[in-house]
N, C-alpha and C positions, 0 to 999 in steps of 0.2 A: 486174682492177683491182689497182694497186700495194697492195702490203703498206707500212700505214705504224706498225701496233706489233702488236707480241707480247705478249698477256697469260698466263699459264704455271701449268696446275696445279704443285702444289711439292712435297708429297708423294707419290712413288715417282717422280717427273719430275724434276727437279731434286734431292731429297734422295734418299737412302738411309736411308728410317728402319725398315726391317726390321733392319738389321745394329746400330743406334746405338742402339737400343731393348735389343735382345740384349747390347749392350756394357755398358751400364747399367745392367740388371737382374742382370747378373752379379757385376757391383762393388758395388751399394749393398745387394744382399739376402745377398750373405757368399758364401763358397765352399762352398756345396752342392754338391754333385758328382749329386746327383739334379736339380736343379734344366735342366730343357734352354731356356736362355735364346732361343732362337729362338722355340720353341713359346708362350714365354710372349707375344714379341713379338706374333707371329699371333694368340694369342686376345685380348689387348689391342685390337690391328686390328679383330676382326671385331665388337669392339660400337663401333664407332665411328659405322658407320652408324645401327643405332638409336638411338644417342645424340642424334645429329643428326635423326634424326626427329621426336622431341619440338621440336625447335624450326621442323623446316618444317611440321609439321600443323598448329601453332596450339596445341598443347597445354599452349605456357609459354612467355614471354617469350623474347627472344634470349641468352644467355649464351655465352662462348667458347668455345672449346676446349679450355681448360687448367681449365675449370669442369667439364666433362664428363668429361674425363679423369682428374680427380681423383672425380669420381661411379661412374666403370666401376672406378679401381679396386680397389677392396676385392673385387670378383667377383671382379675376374683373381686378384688374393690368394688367395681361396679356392678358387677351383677350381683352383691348384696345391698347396693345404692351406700353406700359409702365412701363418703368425699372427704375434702379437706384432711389429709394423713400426711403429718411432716413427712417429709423426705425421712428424718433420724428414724420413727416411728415403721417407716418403709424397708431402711436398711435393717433394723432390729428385726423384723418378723422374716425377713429372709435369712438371718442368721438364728431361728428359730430351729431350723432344720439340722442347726450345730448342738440343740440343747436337747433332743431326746432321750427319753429313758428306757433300756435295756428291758426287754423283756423277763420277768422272774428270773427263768430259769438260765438265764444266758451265763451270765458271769461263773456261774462257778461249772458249769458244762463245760467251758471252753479251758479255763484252768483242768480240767481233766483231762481233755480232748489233745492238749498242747504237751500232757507229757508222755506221749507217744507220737505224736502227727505234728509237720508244718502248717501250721495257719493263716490265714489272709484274706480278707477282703477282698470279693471282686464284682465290686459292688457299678452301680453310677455313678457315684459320687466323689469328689473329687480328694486327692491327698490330705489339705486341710482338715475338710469334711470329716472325715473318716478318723483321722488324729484327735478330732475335739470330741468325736461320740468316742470313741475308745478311751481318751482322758476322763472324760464325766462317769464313765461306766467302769472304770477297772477294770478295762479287755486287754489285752494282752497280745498281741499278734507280732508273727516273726517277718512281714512284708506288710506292704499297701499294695496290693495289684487292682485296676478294674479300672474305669474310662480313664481318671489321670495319668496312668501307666499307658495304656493301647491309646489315647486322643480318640477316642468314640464310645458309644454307647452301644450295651446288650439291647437285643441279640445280635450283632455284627460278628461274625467269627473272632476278629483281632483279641477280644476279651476274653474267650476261651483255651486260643493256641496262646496268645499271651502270655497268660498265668500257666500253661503246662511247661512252658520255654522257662519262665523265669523261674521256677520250682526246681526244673531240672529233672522231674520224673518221667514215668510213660503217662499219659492220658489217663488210661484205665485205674494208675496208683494214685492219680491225682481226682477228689471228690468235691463235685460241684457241689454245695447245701443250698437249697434255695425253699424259699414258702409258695413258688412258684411254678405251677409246672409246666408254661412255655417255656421259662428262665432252661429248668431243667433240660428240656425238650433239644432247648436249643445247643447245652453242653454235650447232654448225650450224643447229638448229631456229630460233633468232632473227638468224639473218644473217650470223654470224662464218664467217671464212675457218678452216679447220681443219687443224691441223699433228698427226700422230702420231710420237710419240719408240717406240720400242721399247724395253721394258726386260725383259730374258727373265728376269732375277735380282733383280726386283722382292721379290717372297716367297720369294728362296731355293729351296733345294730345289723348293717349288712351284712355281715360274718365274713369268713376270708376263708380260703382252703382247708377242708378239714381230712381229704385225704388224697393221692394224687392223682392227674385225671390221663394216665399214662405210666408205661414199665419205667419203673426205676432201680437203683441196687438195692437200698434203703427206705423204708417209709418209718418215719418216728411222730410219735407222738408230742414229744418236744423236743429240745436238744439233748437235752438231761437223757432220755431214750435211749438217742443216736451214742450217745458215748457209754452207754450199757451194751449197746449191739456189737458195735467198736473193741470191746472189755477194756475201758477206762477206767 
């Protein structure tokens, strides 16, 4: 069946937020030279999911991602023993997450990808979110779909019928991208066509997916790829 839109996890797919997180925690908490701002990035990251947990159990209303983010971090704080952080300095590194930079190949893939296919985010992050990396980066998207749109977080089903309902296509016309392949996993489960991007330098040092670890329609090497497979 024709591919007729791309809807695109956005963190570690489109964005690079290991390195812009690093970047940011380096300039607004002072030149510590003990401080390894990458590491902080990574533990930052890995309460994200339990973060997001409380809102897919049911255990508390829906709230953003800049609400969570701002709740994880005084942990991350501490467990680099790091005190005394204005409140200003607190609110700015959680809007840190609004200042990422595009992966190379992003920007001008998607301008390719957009003049044949509908595009959108359908990401975790919330409407803002998603408006201010798209500003910063010269993305270009014909929606915002993903937790703002549904009120919850991937993988909950709501994120996937969601964005197929608000596109207006069939499932299979409509293609999940993700760097992810439970993300993926979990599209393919209600009908989405499946695109995997590789990103080896996702977590840095730790590397990130370099190729998918399940069937999908698609596997690219980057996006730039996917829209050659496409014929963009």
């Amino acid at each position: 069946m024709m591919i007729r839109a791309l809807v695109f996890d956005v963190f570690g797919t489109l964005v690079d937020w290991r390195s812009g997180i690093a970047r940011e925690a380096a300039r607004l908490l002072g030149p510590d030279p003990s401080l390894d701002a990458g590491a902080f990035a990574d533990a930052w990251r890995r309460r994200y999911e339990p973060a997001m947990e409380t809102v897919r159990s049911g255990a508390r209303p829906f709230v953003d991602l800049d609400t969570l983010q701002a709740e994880s971090l005084p942990r991350v704080l501490a467990e680099f023993g790091i005190a005394d952080v204005p409140d200003a300095v607190r609110r700015d590194l959680v809007q840190a997450w609004h200042r990422l930079d595009a992966w190379p190949d992003v920007p001008d893939a998607l301008r390719r990808l957009r003049t044949r296919h509908l595009l959108a985010p359908n990401s975790n992050g919330h409407v803002r979110l998603m408006v201010d990396l798209a500003r910063r980066n010269g993305l270009i998207f014909d929606a915002i779909l993903g937790a703002g749109h549904s009120r919850d977080y991937k993988p909950k089903p709501a994120l996937y019928r969601d964005a197929v309902t608000a596109l207006g296509f069939a499932p299979a016309e409509t293609l999940m991208v993700a760097a992810h392949s439970a993300d993926l996993a979990a599209a393919a489960h209600h009908g989405l066509s499946t695109a995997h991007i590789a990103r080896p330098r996702e977590h840095g040092p730790g590397g990130g997916e370099t190729a998918p670890a399940g069937p999908v329609t698609y596997a690219a090497r980057d996006l730039a790829d996917l829209a050659d497979q496409l014929g963009c």
